[in-house]
C-alpha positions in Angstrom: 49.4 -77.9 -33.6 51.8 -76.5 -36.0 55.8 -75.8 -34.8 56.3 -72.5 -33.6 60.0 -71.1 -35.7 62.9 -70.2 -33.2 63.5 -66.8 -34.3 65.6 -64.1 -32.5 63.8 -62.3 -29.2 63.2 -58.5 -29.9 60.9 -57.8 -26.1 60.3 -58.9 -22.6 56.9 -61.0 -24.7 59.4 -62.7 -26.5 62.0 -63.8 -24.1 58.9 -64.8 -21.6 57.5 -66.9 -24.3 60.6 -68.4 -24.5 61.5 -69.2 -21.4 57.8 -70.7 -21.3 58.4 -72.9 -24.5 62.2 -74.0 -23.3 60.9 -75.3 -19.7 59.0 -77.6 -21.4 62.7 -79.3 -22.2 63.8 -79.4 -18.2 61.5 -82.0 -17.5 62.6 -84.4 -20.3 65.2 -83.5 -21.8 65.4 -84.4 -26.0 67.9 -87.2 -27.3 70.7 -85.9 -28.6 70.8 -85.5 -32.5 67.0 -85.0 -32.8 65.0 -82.2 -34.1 63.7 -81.4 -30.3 67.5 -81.3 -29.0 67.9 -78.7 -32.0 65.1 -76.6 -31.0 66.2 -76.8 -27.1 70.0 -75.7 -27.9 68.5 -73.0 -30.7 66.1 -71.9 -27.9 68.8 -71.7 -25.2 71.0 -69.6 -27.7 68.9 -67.2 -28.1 67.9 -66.8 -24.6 71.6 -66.4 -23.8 72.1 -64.0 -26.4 69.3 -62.0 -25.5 70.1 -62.3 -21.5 73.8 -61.1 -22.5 72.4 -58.4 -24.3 69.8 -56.9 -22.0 71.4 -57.8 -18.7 75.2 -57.6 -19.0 77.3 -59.1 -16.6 80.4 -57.3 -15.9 83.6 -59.3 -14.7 84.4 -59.0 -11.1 87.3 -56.4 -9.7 90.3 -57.9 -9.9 90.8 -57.5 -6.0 87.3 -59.1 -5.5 88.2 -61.9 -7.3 91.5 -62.5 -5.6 89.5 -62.5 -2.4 87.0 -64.8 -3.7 89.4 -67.3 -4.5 91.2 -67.2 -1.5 88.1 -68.0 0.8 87.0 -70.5 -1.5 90.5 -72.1 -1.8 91.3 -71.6 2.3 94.0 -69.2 0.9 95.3 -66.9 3.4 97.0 -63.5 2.9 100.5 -64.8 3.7 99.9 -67.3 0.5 99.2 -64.4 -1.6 102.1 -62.5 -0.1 104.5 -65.9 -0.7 102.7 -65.7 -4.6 103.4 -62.1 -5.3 107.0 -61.6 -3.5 106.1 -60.0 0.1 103.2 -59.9 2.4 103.5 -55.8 2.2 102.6 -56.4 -1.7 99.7 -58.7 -0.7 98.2 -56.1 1.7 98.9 -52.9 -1.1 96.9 -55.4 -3.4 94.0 -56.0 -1.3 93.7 -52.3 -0.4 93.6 -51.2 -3.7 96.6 -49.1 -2.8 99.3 -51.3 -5.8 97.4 -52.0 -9.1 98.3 -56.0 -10.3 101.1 -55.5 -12.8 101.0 -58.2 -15.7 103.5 -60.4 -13.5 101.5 -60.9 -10.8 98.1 -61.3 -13.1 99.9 -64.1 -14.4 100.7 -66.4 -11.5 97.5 -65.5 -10.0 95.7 -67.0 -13.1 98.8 -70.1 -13.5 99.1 -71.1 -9.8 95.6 -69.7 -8.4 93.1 -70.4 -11.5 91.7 -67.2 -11.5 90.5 -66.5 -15.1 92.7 -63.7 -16.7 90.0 -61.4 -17.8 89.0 -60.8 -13.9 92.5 -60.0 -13.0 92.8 -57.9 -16.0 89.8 -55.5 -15.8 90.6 -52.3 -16.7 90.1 -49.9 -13.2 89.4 -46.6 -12.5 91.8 -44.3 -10.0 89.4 -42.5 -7.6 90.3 -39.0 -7.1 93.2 -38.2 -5.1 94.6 -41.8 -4.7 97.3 -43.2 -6.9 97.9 -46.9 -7.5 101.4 -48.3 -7.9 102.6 -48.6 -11.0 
């Protein structure tokens, strides 16, 4: 049976058929450095790319991923008040009533790990309510 070419997904055909062809690589998976390993990471590329294309995956809001990390990390909001200068700034955060300011992006990414592009997201003001600035 002659090789099928790995060639980019244009349709919903194309990224079933390969999802088909690259489950065949879960079971037992190729030795590094072989032309089967190349075919599974050019297989998974283009599944990724055409995933990241078709179905998007926008970062979390920055308050949702402040929260995140806190129940994950058994953070309370008097460590994120200690963190950001006052438990008042910690509650105005989680509110959405104070928008992050760069300052506090940064020690939430340095001392909590929270990747900068969550903390970062642009947000929109819904009418009528002002964030601090």
């Amino acid at each position: 049976m002659a090789k099928k070419p790995i060639r980019p997904l244009r349709s919903e055909a194309d990224y079933d058929a390969a999802l088909i062809e690259i489950e065949r690589y879960f079971d037992k998976e190729p030795k590094p450095g072989t032309p089967a390993a190349d075919d599974f990471g050019l297989l998974a590329l283009v599944i990724e790319d055409y995933e990241r294309k078709n179905w998007p995956i926008d970062p979390p809001d920055p308050v949702a991923a402040i929260r995140y990390r806190m129940e994950t990390g058994g953070l309370t909001q008097a460590d994120l008040g200690r963190l950001l200068g006052s438990r008042q700034r910690a509650s105005d955060v989680l509110s959405h009533k104070r928008r992050l300011t760069m300052q506090m992006a940064w020690k939430l990414h340095r001392e909590w790990g929270i990747p900068a592009d969550a903390l970062l997201k642009p947000t929109t003001e819904r009418r009528g309510q002002r964030g601090a600035r």
